[in-house]
ZAMARGU-4260 file (C-alpha; in steps of 0.2 Angstrom, whole numbers, plus 5000, padded with zeros to 4 digits):
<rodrens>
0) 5437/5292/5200 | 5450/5295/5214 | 5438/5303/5227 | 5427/5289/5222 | 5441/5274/5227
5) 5446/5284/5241 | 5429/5283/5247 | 5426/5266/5246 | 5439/5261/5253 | 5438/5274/5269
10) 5421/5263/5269 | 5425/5247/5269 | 5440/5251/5281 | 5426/5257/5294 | 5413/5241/5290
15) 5429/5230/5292 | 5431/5241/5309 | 5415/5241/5316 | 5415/5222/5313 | 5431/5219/5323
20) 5424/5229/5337 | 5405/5223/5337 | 5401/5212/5353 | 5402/5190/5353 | 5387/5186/5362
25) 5388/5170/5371 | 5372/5162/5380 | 5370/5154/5397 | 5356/5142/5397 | 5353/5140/5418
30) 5343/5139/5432 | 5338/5154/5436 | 5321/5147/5449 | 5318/5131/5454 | 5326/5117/5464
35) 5346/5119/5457 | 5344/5141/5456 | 5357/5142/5467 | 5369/5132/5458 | 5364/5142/5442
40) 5366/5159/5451 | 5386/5154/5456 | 5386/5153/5436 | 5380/5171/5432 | 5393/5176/5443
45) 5408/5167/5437 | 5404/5170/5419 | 5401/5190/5421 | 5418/5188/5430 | 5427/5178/5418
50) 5421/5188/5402 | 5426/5206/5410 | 5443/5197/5413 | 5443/5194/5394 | 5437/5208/5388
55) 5449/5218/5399 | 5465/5208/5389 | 5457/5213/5372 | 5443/5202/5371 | 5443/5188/5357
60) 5450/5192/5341 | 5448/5208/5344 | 5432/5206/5349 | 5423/5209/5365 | 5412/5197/5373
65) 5394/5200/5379 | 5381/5187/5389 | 5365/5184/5385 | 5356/5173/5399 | 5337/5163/5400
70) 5331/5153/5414 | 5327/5135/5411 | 5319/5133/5429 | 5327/5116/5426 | 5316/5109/5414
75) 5319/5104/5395 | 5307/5108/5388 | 5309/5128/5394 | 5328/5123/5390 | 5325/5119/5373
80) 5314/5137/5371 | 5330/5145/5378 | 5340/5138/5363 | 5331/5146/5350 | 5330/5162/5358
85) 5350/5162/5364 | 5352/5156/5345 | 5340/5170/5336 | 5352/5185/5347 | 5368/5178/5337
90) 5374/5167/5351 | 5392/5161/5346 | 5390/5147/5360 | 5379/5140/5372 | 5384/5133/5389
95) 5376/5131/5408 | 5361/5120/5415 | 5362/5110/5432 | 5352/5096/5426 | 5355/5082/5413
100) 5342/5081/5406 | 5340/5098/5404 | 5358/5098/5396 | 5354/5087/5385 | 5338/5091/5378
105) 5348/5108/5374 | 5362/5103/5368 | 5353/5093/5353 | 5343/5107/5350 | 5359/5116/5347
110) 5370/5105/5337 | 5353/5108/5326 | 5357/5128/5325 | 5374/5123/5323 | 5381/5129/5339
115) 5392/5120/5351 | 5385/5119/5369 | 5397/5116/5384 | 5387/5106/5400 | 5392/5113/5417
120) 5384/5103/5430 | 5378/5088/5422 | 5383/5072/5430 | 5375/5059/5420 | 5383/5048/5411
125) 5371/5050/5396 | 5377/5068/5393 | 5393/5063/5385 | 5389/5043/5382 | 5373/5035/5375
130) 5368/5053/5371 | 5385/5062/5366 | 5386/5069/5350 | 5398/5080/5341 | 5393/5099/5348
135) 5392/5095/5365 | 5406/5096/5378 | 5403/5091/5398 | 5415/5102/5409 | 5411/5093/5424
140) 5416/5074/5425 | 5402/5062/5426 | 5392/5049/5437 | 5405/5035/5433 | 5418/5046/5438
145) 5409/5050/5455 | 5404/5033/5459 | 5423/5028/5456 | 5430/5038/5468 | 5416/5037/5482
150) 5419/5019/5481 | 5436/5018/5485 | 5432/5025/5501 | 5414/5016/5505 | 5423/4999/5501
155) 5435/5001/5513 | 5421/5009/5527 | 5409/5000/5523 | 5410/4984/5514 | 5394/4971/5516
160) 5383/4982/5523 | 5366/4986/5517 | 5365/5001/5506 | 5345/5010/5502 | 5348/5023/5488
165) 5335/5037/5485 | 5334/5044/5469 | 5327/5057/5459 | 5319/5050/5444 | 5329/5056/5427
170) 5342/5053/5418 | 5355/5062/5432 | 5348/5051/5448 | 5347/5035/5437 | 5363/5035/5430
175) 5371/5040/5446 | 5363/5025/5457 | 5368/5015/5443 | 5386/5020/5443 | 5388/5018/5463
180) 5379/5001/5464 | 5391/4996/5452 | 5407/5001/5458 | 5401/4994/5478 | 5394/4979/5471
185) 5375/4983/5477 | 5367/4979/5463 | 5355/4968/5472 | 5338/4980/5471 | 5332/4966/5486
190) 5346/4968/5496 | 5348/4984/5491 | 5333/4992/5488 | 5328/5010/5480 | 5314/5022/5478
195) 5313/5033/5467 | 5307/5051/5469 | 5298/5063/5455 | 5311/5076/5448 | 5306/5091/5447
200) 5290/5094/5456 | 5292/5082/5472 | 5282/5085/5486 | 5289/5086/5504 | 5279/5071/5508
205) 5288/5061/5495 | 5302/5063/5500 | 5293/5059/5520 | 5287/5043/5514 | 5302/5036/5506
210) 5313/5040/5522 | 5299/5033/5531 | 5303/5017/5523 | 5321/5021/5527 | 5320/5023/5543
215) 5312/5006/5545 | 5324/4995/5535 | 5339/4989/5543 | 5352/4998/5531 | 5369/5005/5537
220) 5373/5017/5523 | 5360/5030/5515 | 5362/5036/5498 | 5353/5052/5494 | 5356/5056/5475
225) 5346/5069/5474 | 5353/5088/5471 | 5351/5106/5475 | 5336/5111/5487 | 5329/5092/5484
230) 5345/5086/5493 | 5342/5100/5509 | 5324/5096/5512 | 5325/5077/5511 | 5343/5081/5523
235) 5329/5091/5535 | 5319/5075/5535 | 5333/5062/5538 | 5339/5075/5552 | 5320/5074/5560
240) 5320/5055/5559 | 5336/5053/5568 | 5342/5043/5548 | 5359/5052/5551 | 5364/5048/5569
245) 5363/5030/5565 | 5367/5030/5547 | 5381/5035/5535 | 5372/5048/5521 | 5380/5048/5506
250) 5376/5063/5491 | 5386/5058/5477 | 5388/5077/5470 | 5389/5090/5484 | 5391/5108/5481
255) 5395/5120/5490 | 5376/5131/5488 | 5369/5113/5495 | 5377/5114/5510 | 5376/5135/5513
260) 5355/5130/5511 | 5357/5117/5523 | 5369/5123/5534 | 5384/5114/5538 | 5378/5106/5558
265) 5364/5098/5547 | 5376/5090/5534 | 5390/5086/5546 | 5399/5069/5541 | 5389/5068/5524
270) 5400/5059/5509 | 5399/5063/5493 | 5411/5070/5479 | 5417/5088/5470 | 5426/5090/5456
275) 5435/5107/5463 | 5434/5115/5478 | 5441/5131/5483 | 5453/5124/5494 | 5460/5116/5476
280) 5470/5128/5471 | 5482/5130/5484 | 5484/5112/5485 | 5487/5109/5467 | 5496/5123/5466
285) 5488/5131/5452 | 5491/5151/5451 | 5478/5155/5441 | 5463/5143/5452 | 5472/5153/5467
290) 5468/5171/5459 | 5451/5166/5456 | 5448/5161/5471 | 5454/5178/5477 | 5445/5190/5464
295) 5427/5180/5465 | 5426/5180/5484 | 5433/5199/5483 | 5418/5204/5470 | 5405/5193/5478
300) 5410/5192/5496 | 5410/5172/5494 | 5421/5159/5488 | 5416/5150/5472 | 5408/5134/5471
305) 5411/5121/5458 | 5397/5126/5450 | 5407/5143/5447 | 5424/5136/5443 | 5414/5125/5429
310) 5405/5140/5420 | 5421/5152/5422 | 5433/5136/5414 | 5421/5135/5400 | 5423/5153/5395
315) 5440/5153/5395 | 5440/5136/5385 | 5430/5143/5372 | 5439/5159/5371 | 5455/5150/5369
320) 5450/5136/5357 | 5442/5151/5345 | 5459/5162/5347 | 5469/5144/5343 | 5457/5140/5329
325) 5456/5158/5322 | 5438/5155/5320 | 5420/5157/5330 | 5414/5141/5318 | 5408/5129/5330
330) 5417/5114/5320 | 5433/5123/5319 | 5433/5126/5336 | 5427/5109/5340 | 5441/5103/5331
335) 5452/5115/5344 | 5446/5107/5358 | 5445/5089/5355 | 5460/5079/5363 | 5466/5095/5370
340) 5476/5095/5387 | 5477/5112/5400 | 5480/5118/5417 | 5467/5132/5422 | 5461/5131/5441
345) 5469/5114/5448 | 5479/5100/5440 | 5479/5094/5422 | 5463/5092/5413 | 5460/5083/5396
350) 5442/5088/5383 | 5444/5071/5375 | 5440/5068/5359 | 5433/5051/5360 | 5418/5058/5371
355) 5421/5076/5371 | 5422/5072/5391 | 5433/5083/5403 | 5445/5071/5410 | 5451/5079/5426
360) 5455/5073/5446 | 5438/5070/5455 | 5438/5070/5474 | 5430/5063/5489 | 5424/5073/5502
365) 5416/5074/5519 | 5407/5089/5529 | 5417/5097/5541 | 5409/5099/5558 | 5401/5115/5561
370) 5415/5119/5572 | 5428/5119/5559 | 5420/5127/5547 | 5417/5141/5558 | 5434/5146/5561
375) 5437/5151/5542 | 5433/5170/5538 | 5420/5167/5524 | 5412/5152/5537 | 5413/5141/5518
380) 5427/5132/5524 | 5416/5116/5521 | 5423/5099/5514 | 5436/5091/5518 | 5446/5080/5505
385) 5446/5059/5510 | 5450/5054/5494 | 5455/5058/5476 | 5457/5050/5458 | 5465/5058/5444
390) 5456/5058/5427 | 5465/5043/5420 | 5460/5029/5435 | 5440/5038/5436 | 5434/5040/5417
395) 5427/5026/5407 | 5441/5018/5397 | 5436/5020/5377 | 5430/5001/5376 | 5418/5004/5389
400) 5411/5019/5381 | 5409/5010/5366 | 5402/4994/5374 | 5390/5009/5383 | 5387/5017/5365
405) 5384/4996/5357 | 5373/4994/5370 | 5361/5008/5365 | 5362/5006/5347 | 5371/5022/5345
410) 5387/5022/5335 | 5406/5023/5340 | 5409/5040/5336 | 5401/5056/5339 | 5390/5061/5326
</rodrens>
């Protein structure tokens, strides 16, 4: 009877080992192909970088990570396919995308598997207002955010003067022309006008036709909201056209992939926002954004984007809200997350639990000239920083995410 109890007990001792040491597979739902692949290859990077980080300290709770990854090609409905599959591998978590919609469309699909999904790039407002819900976490701040900011400056450089806005048609370039024409008070569509461009699948000659019709209108400042390689053929085009020697071209969201495919003589002077840079770090102070800054342009020979700083800060969120919840349930560590304030690569930052929006400093920024951004070692030396608000003064206060929220028949709080 001894031999017997021994026994069992020298097997559940091993089960209970073998658990403890069994991989935690998380999933990376991103743009492997299409229009926003580059943004979604700086997130393989900073993901593989960030769990081999963790897993060198022990892994979490004792347990090490592994990643599982699926192209969306930035579309839903591939997106949505993704899910189930990330989901049927035992996925603990779900995060990535460089498009709204497609963050959206995923992270419903995975509040139905019961899995929290955390949004990289995702700058619409939707994605944590009229379509928020409880499993789903935006690491990047939104279009409100971004139009905030970049008003402040266009305000002051450019107050009365006509604005045209192109913009690709989803819930990303909508929400985004919205938020800007707001906050600089072109809400005129007469005085003001737009055109709207497929997303995905635009052909070149869409995007001729609409700057066509730029070129012949008598506006002073171009807004492009449009992203990835969308954003650097229609910058080709304005550059052919002559639209950025006489005009200011504003992109709402820059990235730092955006400008590499464009190169940086082609985008010279252009506006738009981040919400990191690598130059962050160092002026914030922050030790840790400073190493990885070091470490990811030592293993990939270039410096991160924001797109990377997003995926690598949601790792070490997730790994840190399960070690403070003691749990990989996606409510407990939820419940870890919301309202909960940290320093990781920059300045304060907030998941609030109103909106499960990261609350964090958004920045203006401008090109550098070619010149300047040729004296750095890496040449990636590319924005330069014209204005900033911190998290408090750019996110939507709770009464206007409720009014939002009203407005679309949705309720008050996350469900």
């Amino acid at each position: 009877m001894k031999t017997i109890t021994a026994c069992l007990a020298l097997f559940l001792c091993l089960s209970l080992n073998a658990q403890a040491n069994e991989p935690v597979t998380i999933g990376l739902n991103y743009p492997r192909t299409g229009s926003y692949k580059e943004e979604g290859l700086a997130q393989m990077r900073a993901a593989l970088l960030a769990i081999d980080e963790i897993n060198a300290r022990g892994g979490v709770l004792g347990r090490p990570l592994r990643l599982s990854s699926a192209d969306t090609a930035s579309r839903p409905e591939k997106a949505v396919r993704n899910v189930d599959k990330l989901a049927g591998e035992g996925a603990a978590m779900l995060f990535g995308g460089a498009s709204s919609a497609v963050a959206i469309a995923s992270g419903n699909r995975a509040r139905e598997k019961g899995l929290l999904y955390f949004g990289t790039l995702t700058y619409s407002n939707d994605t944590t207002g009229t379509d928020g819900q409880r499993f789903m976490f935006r690491e990047c701040n939104n279009a409100w955010m971004s139009a905030k900011v970049l008003a402040e400056y266009l305000n002051q450089q450019h107050a009365g003067q006509k604005f045209f806005y192109v913009t690709s048609d989803y819930t990303w370039g909508n929400s985004t022309e919205e938020s800007l024409r707001r906050h600089t008070s072109t809400q005129s569509a007469g005085e003001h006008p737009s055109i709207k461009v497929r997303f995905p699948g635009a052909q070149l000659a869409e995007y001729q036709d609409a700057l066509t019709q730029v070129q012949a209108s008598e506006a002073k400042v171009l807004v492009l909201a449009l992203f990835g390689e969308d954003l650097v053929r229609a910058m080709r085009i304005a550059d052919n056209l002559g639209l950025n020697k006489r005009m200011q071209i504003v992109a709402p969201n820059l990235t730092q992939s955006i400008v590499e495919q464009a190169g940086p003589a082609l985008m010279e002077g252009v506006v738009g926002t981040e919400p990191w840079t690598w130059r962050v770090p160092a002026l914030e102070g922050s030790n840790a954004g400073q190493a990885f800054v070091r470490n990811f342009s030592e293993r990939y020979q270039v410096y991160p984007s924001s797109s990377a700083a997003s995926a690598y800060s949601i790792v070490y969120q997730w790994a840190d809200a399960v070690g403070r919840a003691r749990s990989f349930d996606s409510a407990a560590v939820a419940r870890a997350l919301e309202g909960h304030s940290y320093s990781l690569l920059k300045g304060p930052q907030q998941w609030r639990a109103l909106d499960h929006q990261n609350v964090q400093t958004v920045y203006a920024v401008r090109i550098k000239p070619r010149a300047e951004v040729m004296k750095d070692a890496l040449k990636q030396d590319y924005f330069e920083i014209i204005g900033k608000l911190d998290g408090a003064q750019a996110a939507q206060t709770p009464e206007e995410w409720q009014a939002e929220r009203r407005a679309a028949g949705k309720p008050l709080t996350l469900q």
